[in-house]
Steps between C-alpha positions, in 0.01 A plus 500: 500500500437784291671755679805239564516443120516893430776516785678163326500739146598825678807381667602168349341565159366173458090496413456107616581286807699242447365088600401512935610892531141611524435197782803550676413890514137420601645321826703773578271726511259304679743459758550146459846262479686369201773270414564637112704260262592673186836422275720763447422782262081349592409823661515414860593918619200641349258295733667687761611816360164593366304474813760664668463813285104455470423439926623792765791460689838363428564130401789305662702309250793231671746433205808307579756686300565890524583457095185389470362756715660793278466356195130504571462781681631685202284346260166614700631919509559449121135419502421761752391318781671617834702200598844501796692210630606461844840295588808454661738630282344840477647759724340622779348808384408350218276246663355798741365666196326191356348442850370867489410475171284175555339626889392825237339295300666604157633122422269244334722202537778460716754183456668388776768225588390234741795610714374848492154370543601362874628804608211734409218273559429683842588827399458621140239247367232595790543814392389443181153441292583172366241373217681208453782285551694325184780248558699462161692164452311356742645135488820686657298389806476140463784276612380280224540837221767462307640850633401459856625812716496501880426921533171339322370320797435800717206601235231275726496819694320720256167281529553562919568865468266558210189279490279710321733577205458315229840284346575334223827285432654512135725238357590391187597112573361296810432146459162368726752439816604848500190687390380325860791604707461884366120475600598359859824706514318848472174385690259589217108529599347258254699632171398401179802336265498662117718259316562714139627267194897445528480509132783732365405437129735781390791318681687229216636190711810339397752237667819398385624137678919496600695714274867554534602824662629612135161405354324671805694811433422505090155440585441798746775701218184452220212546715603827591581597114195348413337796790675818411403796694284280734616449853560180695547304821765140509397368813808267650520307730867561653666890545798408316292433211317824486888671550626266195231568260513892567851428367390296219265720367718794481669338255245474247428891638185402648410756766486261865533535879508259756253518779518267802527440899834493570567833304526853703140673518621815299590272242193305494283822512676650203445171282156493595441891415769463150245197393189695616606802336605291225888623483558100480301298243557189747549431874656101545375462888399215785210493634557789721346725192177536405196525759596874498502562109187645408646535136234481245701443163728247633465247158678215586643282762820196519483282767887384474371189727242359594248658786424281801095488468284628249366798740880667487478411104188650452583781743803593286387420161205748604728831551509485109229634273305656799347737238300198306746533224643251332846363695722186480642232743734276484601262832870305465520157724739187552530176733764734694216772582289217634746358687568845672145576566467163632732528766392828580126388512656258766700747716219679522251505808178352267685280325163290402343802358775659289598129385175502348480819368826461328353123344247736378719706339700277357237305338374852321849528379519162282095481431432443156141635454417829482728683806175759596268250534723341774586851667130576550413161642749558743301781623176319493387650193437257195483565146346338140780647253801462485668889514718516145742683698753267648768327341309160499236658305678688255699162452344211629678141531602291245405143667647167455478189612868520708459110712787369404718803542345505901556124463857569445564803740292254826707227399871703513360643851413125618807351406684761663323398815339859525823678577575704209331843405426643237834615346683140579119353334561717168881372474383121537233572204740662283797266602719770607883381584522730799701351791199603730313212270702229482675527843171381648484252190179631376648448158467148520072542594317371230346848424836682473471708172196348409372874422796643315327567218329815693669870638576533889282770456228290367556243748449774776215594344310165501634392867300838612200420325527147677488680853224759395295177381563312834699188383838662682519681756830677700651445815616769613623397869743222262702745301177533237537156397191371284250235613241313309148534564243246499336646211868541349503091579168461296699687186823276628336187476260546208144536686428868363675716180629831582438793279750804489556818329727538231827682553488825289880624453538873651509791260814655449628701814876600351542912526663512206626888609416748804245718378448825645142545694427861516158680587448692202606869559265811473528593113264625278155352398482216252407145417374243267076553624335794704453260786839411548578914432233563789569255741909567477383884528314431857730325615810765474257773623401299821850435529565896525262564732627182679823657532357866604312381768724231644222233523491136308303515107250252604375760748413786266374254237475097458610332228112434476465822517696606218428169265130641561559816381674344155212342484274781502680814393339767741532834330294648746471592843163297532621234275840453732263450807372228352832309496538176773716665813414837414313680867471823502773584697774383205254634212533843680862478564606299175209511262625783248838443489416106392243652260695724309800264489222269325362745273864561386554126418143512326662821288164720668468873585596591869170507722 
């Protein structure tokens, strides 16, 4: 491990492994299987990557998107390892000169689509030395995965072709059901399963329950002032959406682009490359962006609705703060979203298993203890502490003993005969006059405006916390009508109290004017402290060289990277080698121009 550790320092310029790297490595190497589950930004490509650079012969690396591929493809030649992809939208003599390059021997790691994959498995990859095989996203193979891709299935083959060849199967989310299927799937030879903590402890977790469209809008509007110069992904659930809000924020001249299916792929490729070379602070997108964003200063991510299991939540929450840094959430979701994932759980060909998956999520969504603690258990893992990061913990519940206010929403629903929902069960608390209401005479119900003395808003507030706690419950195949539960009965009736959380009015949302949102321009050095000096410094000289050499900012340097170096002030050639991300490949190619710009800010004599 010695020699892996100097290697890990030399072209990653990290001095430790991270928690199961060393194990994972150690299989490798002794040619054994491995099913790897790491979250995103855990560390998962070094297991593979370093072996691949420390055994002979080239490693084979099936990655399902060819952004992916380039993006990290790129990031190994910054490093100097010697690193090609191989796929189908290359041209053909292109792709010839990768094959000759890997049958030379000159290419360490070669990624490769699954598509490619079956039409060089008899001709290029016999050709080659392979040390090992690594399959990246690996639950793209299970049905059960939540991004289950057919061109995945044909991997069994590698085991057939390749028996001696040791592979390992990298995922960030796989529940127990799919873990199995990926084992089966790619006929591993007794693998072993490293399960790394899910914990993202940099990662804040906040949910906000059925706001307006206006309040939706003002809320995304201040999150993104509150984030200057930090980039962003609003996840949505519908195109349109992603189109609108593009629109939206270019009012308030937030930088945005729109990335989704249904667009043209030139346009999709040039959002994904203005957000990865950061010409676009934020990218509003479906789910159709993402697994190929290897984007390590990504800060924050909007889901505009809410995901359909916790695996695509995590997934997507993941793609922000991949450097460890510290990076915020923030997850929108309504009735209407449930009702739309419902009937698309149903549609779908495993209806039982997304139905549950989306219960799941759902019941993470309106939890009221700490929201990590009931991530992690999801994944099997428990924990003793609540995290201090979630919006529960920073403001826990305000309980009170609510009885008779469930008393009086059960009855309204009971007297209605369990035919109203939950708008026509609001306008019978609050006695509204609407003909809707007393056409069907529920004015003259006992109950009818026997809660006027509270909001709608409040009302809708306290009818959701009565389906979260299990005394209502929707049905959805009868127009979302509400029906009492038995424990709802026991509250109805008197048998048991019911305790609820205190409605807390919402800040403020009104814009009170557009405010311009401009990255600060190049200018000339100054600020309140030395740090802030320093780090705006490094950051305007990585994006020059950015800009020179046509790659993303995150490539040359991390935002780890450079927070590392405020940290430490190199002024030295041997101090700046000492800095987190720093191999020797950058120090050689970067060091002295990053050293003398510091030694300016620190008012020192040139080297």
């Amino acid at each position: 491990m010695n020699e892996l550790l100097q290697l890990l320092k030399k072209f990653f310029g990290y001095t430790s492994f991270r928690p199961l790297q060393a194990e994972v490595i150690q299989r490798i190497l002794n040619k054994e299987d491995s099913l790897v589950l790491m979250p995103t930004g855990g560390g998962k490509s070094i297991c593979y990557q370093l072996p691949a650079i420390y055994l002979p012969g080239t490693a084979i690396v099936i990655s399902p998107l060819i952004a992916l591929m380039k993006d990290q493809v790129g990031a190994l030649i910054a490093n100097g390892i010697p690193a090609v992809a191989l796929n189908s939208m290359m041209q053909e003599d292109e792709r010839q000169h990768v094959k000759q390059f890997c049958m030379q021997g000159k290419v360490k790691l070669l990624y490769i689509s699954p598509e490619k994959l079956k039409s060089e498995i008899d001709w290029l990859l016999p050709r080659l030395d392979i040390s090992l095989i690594a399959i990246d996203e690996a639950h793209c193979i299970s049905h059960w995965g939540h991004d289950f891709r057919p061109e995945y299935t044909q991997l069994s083959i590698l085991k057939e072709r390749f028996p001696n060849v040791p592979i390992v199967a990298l995922t960030a989310t796989a529940d127990k059901i799919t873990r199995t299927d990926i084992v089966q799937q790619l006929k591993l030879r007794n693998p072993q399963i490293f399960t790394s903590s899910f914990d993202r402890p940099n990662l804040s977790l906040t949910i906000k329950r059925d706001l307006s469209k206006k309040d939706k809008l003002a809320t995304i509007i201040h999150f993104i002032y509150d984030h200057k110069k930090q980039c962003g992904i609003i996840y949505c659930m519908k195109r349109n959406d992603t189109v609108q809000l593009v629109k939206e924020l270019a009012t308030y001249n937030i930088k945005a682009t729109a990335y989704h299916a249904g667009l043209p792929s030139s346009q999709r490729e040039k959002a994904q490359d203005d957000f990865i070379n950061d010409r676009v602070d934020v990218v509003c997108a479906t789910l159709a962006f993402g697994m190929g964003i290897d984007k390590s200063n990504v800060r924050w991510v909007i889901h505009y609705n809410m995901p359909a299991s916790i695996e695509n939540y995590y997934q997507e929450i993941g793609r922000a703060g991949r450097d460890g840094m510290k990076s915020d959430t923030l997850l929108f979701y309504s009735l209407v979203d449930q009702i739309i994932l419902r009937r698309f759980a149903e549609e779908s060909g495993q209806k039982e298993v997304n139905m549950e998956k989306l219960h799941r999520m759902i019941r993470y969504c309106g939890a009221d203890v700490c929201r990590r603690r009931v991530l992690l258990s999801y994944f099997g893992e428990e924990t003793d502490h609540d995290c201090g990061n979630c919006d529960v913990c920073k403001n826990p519940p305000e309980r009170f003993d609510g009885s008779v206010l469930v008393q009086k929403a059960l009855s309204a629903i009971v007297r209605a005969e369990e035919h109203i929902n939950m708008k026509m069960t609001i306008n019978i608390l609050r006695g509204s006059d609407r003909t809707e209401v007393t056409e069907k005479g529920y004015d003259q119900l006992k109950t009818y405006g026997a809660g006027k003395d509270l909001s709608y808003k409040e009302w809708k507030e306290y009818l959701y916390q009565m389906i979260q706690l299990g005394y209502l419950e929707v049905d959805y195949t009868r127009g979302n009508i509400l029906k009492v539960t038995p424990m709802g009965s026991k509250v109805l009736y008197g048998d048991m109290t019911a305790q609820l959380a205190l409605y807390k009015k919402p800040d403020d949302l009104t814009i009170v004017k557009r405010r311009p949102f401009k990255a600060r321009p190049i200018r000339p050095i100054s600020a309140d402290s030395i740090e802030e000096t320093l780090l705006d410094a490094l950051n305007q000289l990585r994006k020059q060289i950015s800009e020179r050499e046509q790659i993303p900012a995150y490539i040359i340097f991390s935002d780890d990277t450079l927070d590392d170096m405020v940290k430490k002030k190199p002024v030295t050639m041997e101090e700046f080698s000492e800095i987190r991300g720093v191999g020797e490949s950058k120090q050689d190619k970067y060091g002295k121009v990053f050293v003398s710009l510091i030694r300016f800010v620190l008012k020192l004599p040139k080297l």
